[in-house]
N, C-alpha and C positions, 0 to 999 in steps of 0.2 A: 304459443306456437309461432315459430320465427321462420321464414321461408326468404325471406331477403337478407341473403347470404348465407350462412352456412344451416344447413339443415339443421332446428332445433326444437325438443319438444321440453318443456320445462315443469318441473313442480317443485312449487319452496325452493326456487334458484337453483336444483339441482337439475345435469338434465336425463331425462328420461328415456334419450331417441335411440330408438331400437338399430342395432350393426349391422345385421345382414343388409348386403345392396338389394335385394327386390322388393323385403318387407320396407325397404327407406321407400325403393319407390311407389308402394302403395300409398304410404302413409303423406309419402307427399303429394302425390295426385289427390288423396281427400281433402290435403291441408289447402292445396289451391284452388279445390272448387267446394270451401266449405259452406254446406249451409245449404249443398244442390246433392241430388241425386249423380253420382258415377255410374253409369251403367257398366253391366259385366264384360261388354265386348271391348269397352272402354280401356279397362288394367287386361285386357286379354292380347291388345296390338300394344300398351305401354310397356308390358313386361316381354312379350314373346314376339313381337311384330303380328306379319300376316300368317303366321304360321304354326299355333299354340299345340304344347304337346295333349297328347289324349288326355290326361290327368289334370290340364287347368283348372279347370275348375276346383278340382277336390284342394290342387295346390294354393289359390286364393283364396278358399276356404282359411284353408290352415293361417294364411297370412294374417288374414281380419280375427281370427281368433286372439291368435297371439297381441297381435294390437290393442284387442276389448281388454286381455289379461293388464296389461300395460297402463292402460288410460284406466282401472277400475283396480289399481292394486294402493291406493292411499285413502287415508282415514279422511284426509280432507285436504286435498289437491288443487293446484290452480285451475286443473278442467276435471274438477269434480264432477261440474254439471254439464261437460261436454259428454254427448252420448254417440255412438258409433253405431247407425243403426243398418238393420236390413231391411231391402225394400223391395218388390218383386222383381225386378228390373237391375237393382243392385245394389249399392252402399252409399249414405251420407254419411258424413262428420258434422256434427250440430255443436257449433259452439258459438260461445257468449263473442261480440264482434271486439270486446277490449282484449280479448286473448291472443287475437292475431295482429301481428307487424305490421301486414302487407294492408290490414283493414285501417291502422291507424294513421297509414303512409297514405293512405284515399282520402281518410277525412280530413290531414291535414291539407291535401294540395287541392284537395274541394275547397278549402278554406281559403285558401289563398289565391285562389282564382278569384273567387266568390269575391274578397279584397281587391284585386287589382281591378275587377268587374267596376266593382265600386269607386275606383278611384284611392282606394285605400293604401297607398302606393307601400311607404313603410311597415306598414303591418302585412302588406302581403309578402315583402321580401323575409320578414320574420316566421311566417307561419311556410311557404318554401320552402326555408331554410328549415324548419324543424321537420319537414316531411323529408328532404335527405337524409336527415340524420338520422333516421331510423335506418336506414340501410346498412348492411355492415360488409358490404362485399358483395361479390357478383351474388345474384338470383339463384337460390340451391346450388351452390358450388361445390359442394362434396357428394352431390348427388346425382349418380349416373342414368341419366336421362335416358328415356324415349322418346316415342317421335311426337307423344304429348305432353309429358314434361317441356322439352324443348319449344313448341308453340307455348308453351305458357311460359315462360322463363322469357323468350323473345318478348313478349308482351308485356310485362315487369319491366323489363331494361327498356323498352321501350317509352313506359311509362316514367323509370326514373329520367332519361334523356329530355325528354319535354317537358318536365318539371325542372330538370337543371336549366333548358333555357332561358325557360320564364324566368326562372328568378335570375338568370341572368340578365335579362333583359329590364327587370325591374330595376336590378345593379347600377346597368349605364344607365338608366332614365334617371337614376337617384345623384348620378354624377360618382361613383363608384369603379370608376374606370383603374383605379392606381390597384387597387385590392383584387381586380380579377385578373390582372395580366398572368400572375403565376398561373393560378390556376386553370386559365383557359392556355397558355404555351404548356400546360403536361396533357391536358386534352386534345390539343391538337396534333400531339406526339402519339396519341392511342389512338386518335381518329383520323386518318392523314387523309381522306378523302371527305371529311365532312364538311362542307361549305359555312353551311350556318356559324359553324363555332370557329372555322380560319376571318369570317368576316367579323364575327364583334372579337376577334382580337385583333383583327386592323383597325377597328375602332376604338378600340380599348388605348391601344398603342399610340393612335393620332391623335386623342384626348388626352395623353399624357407626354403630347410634345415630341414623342419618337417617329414621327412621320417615315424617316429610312427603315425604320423597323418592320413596319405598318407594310409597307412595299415589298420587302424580302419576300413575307410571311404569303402576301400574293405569287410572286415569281413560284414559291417552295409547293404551293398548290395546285397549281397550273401546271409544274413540271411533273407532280403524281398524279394529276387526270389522265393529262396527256400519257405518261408512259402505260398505265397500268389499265385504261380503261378507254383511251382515243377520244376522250372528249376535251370541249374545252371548258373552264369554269361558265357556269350561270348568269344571267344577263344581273343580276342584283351584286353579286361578288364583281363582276366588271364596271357597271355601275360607281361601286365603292371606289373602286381602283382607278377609273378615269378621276373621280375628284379629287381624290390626295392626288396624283400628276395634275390636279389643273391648278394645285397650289396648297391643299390642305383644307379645301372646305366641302363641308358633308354634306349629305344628298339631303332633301327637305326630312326625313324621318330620323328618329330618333336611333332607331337601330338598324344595324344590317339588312334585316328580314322584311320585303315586303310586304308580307304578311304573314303574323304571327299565330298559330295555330292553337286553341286553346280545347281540348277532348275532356267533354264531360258525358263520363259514361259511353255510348257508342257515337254519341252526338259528337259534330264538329263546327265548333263558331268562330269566325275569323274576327280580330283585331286588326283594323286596316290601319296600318303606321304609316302607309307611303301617300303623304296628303298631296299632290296636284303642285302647282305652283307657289311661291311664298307669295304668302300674302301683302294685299299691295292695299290699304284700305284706306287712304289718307284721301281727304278730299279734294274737290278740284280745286287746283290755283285759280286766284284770280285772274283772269284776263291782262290787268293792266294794276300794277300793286302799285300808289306812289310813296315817295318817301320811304323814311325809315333806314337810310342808309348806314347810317354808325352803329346801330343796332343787328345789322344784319348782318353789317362784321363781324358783330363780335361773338355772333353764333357761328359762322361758321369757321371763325378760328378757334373755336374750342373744339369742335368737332373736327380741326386740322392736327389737334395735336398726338403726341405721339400717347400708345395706350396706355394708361394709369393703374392703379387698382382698381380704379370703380368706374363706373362709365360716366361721362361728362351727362349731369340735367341741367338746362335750362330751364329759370323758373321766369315767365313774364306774366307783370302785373298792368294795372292802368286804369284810371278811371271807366264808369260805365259809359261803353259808346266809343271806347279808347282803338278798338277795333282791335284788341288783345287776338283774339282766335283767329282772324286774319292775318293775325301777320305770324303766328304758329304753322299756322298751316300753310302759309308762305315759303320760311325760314326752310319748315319739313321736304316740301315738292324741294327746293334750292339743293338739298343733301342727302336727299334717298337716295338715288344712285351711288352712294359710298356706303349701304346697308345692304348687300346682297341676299338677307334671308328673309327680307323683307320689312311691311313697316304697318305698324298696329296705331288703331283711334279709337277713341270711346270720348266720349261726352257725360260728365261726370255730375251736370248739373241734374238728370232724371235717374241715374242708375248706379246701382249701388256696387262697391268696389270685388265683391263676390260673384258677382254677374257679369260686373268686367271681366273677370278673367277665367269665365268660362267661355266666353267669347271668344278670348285670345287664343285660349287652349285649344278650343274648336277649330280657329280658323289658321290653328300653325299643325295642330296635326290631325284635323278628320271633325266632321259631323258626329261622328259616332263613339268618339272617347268617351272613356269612361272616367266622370268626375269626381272628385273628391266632394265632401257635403259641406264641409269647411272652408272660411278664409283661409285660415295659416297654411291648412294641406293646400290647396288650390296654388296661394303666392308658392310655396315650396316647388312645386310640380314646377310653376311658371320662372321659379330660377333655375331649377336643374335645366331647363329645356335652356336654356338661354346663357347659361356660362360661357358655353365654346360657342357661342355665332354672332355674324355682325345684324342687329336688328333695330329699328329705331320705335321706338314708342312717343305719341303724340297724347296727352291729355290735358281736355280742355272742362274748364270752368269748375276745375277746384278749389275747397275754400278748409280744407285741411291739410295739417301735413299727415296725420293719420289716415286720409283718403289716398290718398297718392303712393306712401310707402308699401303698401302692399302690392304694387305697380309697377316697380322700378325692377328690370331686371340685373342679373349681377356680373352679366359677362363684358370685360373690361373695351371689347369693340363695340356692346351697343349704345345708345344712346336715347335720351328722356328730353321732351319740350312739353313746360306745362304752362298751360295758360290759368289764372289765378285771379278770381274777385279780390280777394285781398293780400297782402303782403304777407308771406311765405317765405319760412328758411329753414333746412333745418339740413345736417354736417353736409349730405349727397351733392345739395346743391351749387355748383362750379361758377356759375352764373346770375344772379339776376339782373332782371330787366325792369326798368319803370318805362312806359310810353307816354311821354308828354303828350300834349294836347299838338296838334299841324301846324304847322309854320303857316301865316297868311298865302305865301308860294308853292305850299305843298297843298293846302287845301282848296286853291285855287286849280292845278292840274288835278286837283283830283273831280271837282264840278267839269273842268273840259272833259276830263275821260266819258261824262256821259252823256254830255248835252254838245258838247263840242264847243272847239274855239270861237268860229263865226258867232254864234248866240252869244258868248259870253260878253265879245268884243262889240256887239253891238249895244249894249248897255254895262259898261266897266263900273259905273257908280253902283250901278243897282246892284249888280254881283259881287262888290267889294263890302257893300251893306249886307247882304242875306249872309256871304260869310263872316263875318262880325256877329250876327245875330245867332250863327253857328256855332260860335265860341271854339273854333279848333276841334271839337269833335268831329271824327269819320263817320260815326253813326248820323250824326245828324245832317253831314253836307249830303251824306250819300242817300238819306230820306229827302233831302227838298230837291239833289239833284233828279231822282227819280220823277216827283211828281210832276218837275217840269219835263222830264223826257216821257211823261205819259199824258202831256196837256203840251204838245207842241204850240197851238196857239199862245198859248202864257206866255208876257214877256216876263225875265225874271225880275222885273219892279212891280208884276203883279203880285207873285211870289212874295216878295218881301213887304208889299202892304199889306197882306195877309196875316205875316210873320208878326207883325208891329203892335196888334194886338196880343198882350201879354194872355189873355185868356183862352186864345185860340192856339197858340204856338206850336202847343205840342201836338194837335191834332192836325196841324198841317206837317209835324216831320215827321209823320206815320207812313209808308207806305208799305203792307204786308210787313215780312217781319222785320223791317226796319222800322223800329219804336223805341224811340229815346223814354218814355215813360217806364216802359216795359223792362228797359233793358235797367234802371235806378232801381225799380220793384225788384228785380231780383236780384240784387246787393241789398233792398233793402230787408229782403225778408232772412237772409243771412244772419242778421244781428241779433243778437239778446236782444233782449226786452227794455230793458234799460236804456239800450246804445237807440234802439226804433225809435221809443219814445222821445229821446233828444234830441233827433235829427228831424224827424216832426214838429216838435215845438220850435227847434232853432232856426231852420232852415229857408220856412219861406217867406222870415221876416230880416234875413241878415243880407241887408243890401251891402252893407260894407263888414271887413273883417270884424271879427268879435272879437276883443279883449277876454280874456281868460274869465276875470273877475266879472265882467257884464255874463258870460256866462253859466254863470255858476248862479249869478244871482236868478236867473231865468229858469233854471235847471232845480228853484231851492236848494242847493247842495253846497256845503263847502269844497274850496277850491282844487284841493287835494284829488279830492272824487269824480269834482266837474270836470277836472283834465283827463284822468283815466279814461272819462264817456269820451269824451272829445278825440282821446287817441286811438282809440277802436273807432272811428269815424274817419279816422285819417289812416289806419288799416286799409280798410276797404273803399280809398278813395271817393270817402264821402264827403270830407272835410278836406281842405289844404290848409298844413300852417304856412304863419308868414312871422316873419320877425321884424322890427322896426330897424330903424338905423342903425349902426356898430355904436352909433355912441347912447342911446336910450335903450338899446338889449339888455335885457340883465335876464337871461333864461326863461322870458315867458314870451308865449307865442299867440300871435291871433291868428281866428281863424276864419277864413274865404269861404264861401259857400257860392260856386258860380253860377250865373242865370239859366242853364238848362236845369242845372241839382234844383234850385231853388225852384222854380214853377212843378216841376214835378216832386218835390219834395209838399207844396202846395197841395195837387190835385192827388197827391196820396192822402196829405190829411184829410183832404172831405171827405173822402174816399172812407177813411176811418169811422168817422164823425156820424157819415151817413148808416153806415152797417151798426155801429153803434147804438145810434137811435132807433134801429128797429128794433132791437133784443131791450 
């Protein structure tokens, strides 16, 4: 039985649906509240209003009769087992719920709520879509209504309306903007005063580059309020319309609607799409950054240039201690303000890149989204949302490129800085960066930045000693400068007698979590098994570079093998090669192990040794 669109009762494909216009409209008032009792008074104002003649009854009698003849005249009929019954009060229709249209158009767009609930984005726009398509035309179109047919017919078209949203809205969330334009300008031509659907086709329009388009579409809205009904468009349709006039960028939500309306059953549960401010999550700058200048050109001239296909990532590497996330997060505060929809961080060293980007999602459009359960769905959602906006993404202390690719949004204004234990590349990447170890003058202003010039300058020796024993690490000037700015008394040639002791070293460049130790353990536990193991055994006995061949012989392994270990060491800046003179190079490399690597390379092995020996 068909009720969306033209009245149909069917069996074996043929149809069955009785001609006269009032036996239609009985039979359609059961068909729309199948499976419920119709009371008599019911078809007595649908057929006759407030006014039935003396003989209704006997005449609805007659009706329902002829109907039972109808539905009970085949051997075996598709509503064989629909029965027409009487009940003191009045008539049901009892049928199986695969029999009806209007039943299969609820389950589908339960479905796809249920999907979009979930985050299930493309499958919800699929199952949507198959709940229109059961419709074949207006809600009982050949059938002349009463004043309860018509509340129920209202209620239909009602129901298909906010199911075409949704999935409209699914559309543009999916980046589907090219493929609705038609369809929403014949919508907008049947509905001239509907807002909702004049706005996602100004967004429709503005995602496909026709910005003057986009603006008409408003003026042509504004001018049917205005004449037909004295209003002026809605603060969200005005909303829309100031941001294409402020240049074409869209308001923090994904669609038109501030909030999207989703009716299950007589319930009503809102999707809140219009999230607050863009998010600004990027950590404080440092106070006083030093150094680093050529580097910081060269981020922000890629982030000068004009838009590409892909958006410019930075990838910076550096040894442990290199002050890599510092100077990301630097670089980042230097060029947010060229990201108006603002700017996303996640720390990749505790959290997995799934949970990244429920974060993101959360915190670009709402607490309360609803997530997909997936990687792939999740990164999909998080490029559709990011195609058209300028957004900058920060990630720090990743050591894949498979962690990071799920990350990278697609829209050609925003842009990616990732900070990286080991050496990363893969096509996205525009940039990379290695951070050498401080210039003795840079690491020098970076001790005054905390203890100050006067201290320094009242022992220049001792200070040009402690930084020496610092080796050019930021981590590590910035743990001894602390300790002296939390021991004012200390001169710093106390510091650096301290320092002198090779066993003590690293517990004096500890200061919370500035931990040169801490910060080797975690590159070091990054490695195979294999790479651990040789930077263990080589490490805290290579006072001077190793020759290939010496280490191999150390490693048991022939040499072929021993350089592979070696080069995964040199990945993750564990190792530096060095080459000899131009005239004794012949393609092999030794390799450096510098005195912070090396002590804590050291106190990781007992550190081994000892757990070891317990088991």
């Amino acid at each position: 039985m068909r009720v969306l669109g033209q009245f149909e009762v069917l069996r074996g494909g043929v149809a069955i649906t009785p001609t006269p216009p009032k036996m239609r409209q009985v039979f359609a008032l059961l068909a729309v509240n199948a499976n419920s009792v119709v009371r008599t008074e019911s078809f007595m104002e649908e057929l006759w209003g407030p006014r039935p003649p003396s003989k209704a009854n006997t005449t609805l009698q007659t009706y329902v009769s002829h109907l039972r003849k109808i539905l009970a005249s085949s051997e075996r009929a598709d509503l064989a087992d629909s029965v027409l019954r009487t009940h003191r009060v009045g008539y049901s229709l009892d049928l199986p719920s695969e029999s009806l249209d209007v039943q299969h158009f609820s389950e589908l767009a339960q479905r796809g709520r249920a999907e979009l609930e979930s985050g299930m984005y493309e499958n919800a726009a699929d199952s949507l879509r198959s709940a229109l398509a059961v419709w074949r035309g207006s809600a009982l179109s050949d059938v002349q209504p009463g004043p309860l047919l018509k509340t129920h017919i209202a209620r239909l078209e009602e129901s298909r309306s906010s199911v075409t949203e949704q999935r409209m809205e699914v559309d543009l969330l999916l980046g589907r903007h090219h493929q609705l334009i038609a369809e929403l300008s014949a919508l907008v031509r049947q509905y001239p005063t509907h807002e909702g659907l004049h706005g996602k086709l100004m967004l429709a329009l503005h995602r496909a580059g026709r910005r003057s388009e986009a603006l008409r579409v408003f003026q042509a809205i504004r001018s049917t309020l205005v004449a037909k009904l004295g209003i002026e468009p809605g603060p969200e349709l005005q909303k829309l319309h100031r941001s294409l006039l402020a240049g074409g960028v869209e308001p923090a939500e994904s669609t038109p609607s501030g909030l999207a309306v989703v009716r299950d059953g007589g319930r009503e549960t809102g999707r809140d799409n219009a999230w607050g401010e863009p998010p600004a999550q990027l950590p404080p700058d440092l106070p006083a950054f030093i150094g680093r200048n050529e580097e910081l050109s060269k981020v922000e001239a890629l982030m000068l240039r004009p838009p590409s296909s892909a958006p410019p990532v930075v990838s910076v590497t550096g040894g442990p201690g290199s002050g890599k996330s510092a100077f990301c997060i630097h670089a980042a505060n230097r060029v947010r303000a060229r990201f108006s929809h603002g700017q996303l961080y996640a720390d990749l060293a505790n959290t997995e890149p799934a949970e990244v980007l429920a974060g993101f999602l959360r915190a670009l459009r709402g607490p309360h989204i609803p997530l997909p359960a997936t990687l792939e769905e999740r990164s999909q959602l998080f490029r559709s949302w990011t195609a058209h906006r300028k957004l900058l993404v920060v990630l720090d202390n990743a050591t894949s490129a498979s962690q990071v690719a799920p990350l990278v949004p697609t829209g050609q204004r925003c842009a990616v800085i990732v900070s990286c234990r080991r050496r990363l590349h893969w096509r996205s990447v525009g940039l990379m960066l290695d951070l050498p170890p401080l210039t003795p003058a840079e690491s020098t202003d970076l001790l005054v930045s905390v203890i100050g010039q006067p201290r320094v300058r009242r022992d220049d020796a001792a200070a040009s000693a402690l930084l020496r024993l610092c080796g050019g690490s930021p981590l590590a000037v910035l743990a001894a400068a602390t300790r002296l700015a939390l021991r004012p008394h200390w001169s710093v040639a106390r510091l650096v007698e301290r320092l002198s002791a090779e066993e003590h070293r690293l517990r004096e460049l500890t200061s919370g979590k500035l931990d040169v130790r801490a910060s080797v353990e975690a590159s070091v536990t990054q490695l195979d098994a294999q790479a651990r193991e040789a930077f263990l055994a080589l490490a805290p006995h290579a006072k001077e570079p190793l020759p290939l061949e010496k280490a191999a012989k150390l490693l048991n392994l022939d040499e072929y093998h021993a350089e592979s270990v070696l080069e995964r060491l040199v990945e993750f800046h564990l190792a530096i090669p060095e080459t000899g003179g131009a005239a004794d190079f012949a393609g092999w490399f030794r390799y450096r192990f510098p005195p912070l690597l090396r002590l804590a390379a050291h106190a990781l092995a007992e550190s081994a040794e000892t757990v070891g020996a317990q088991y």
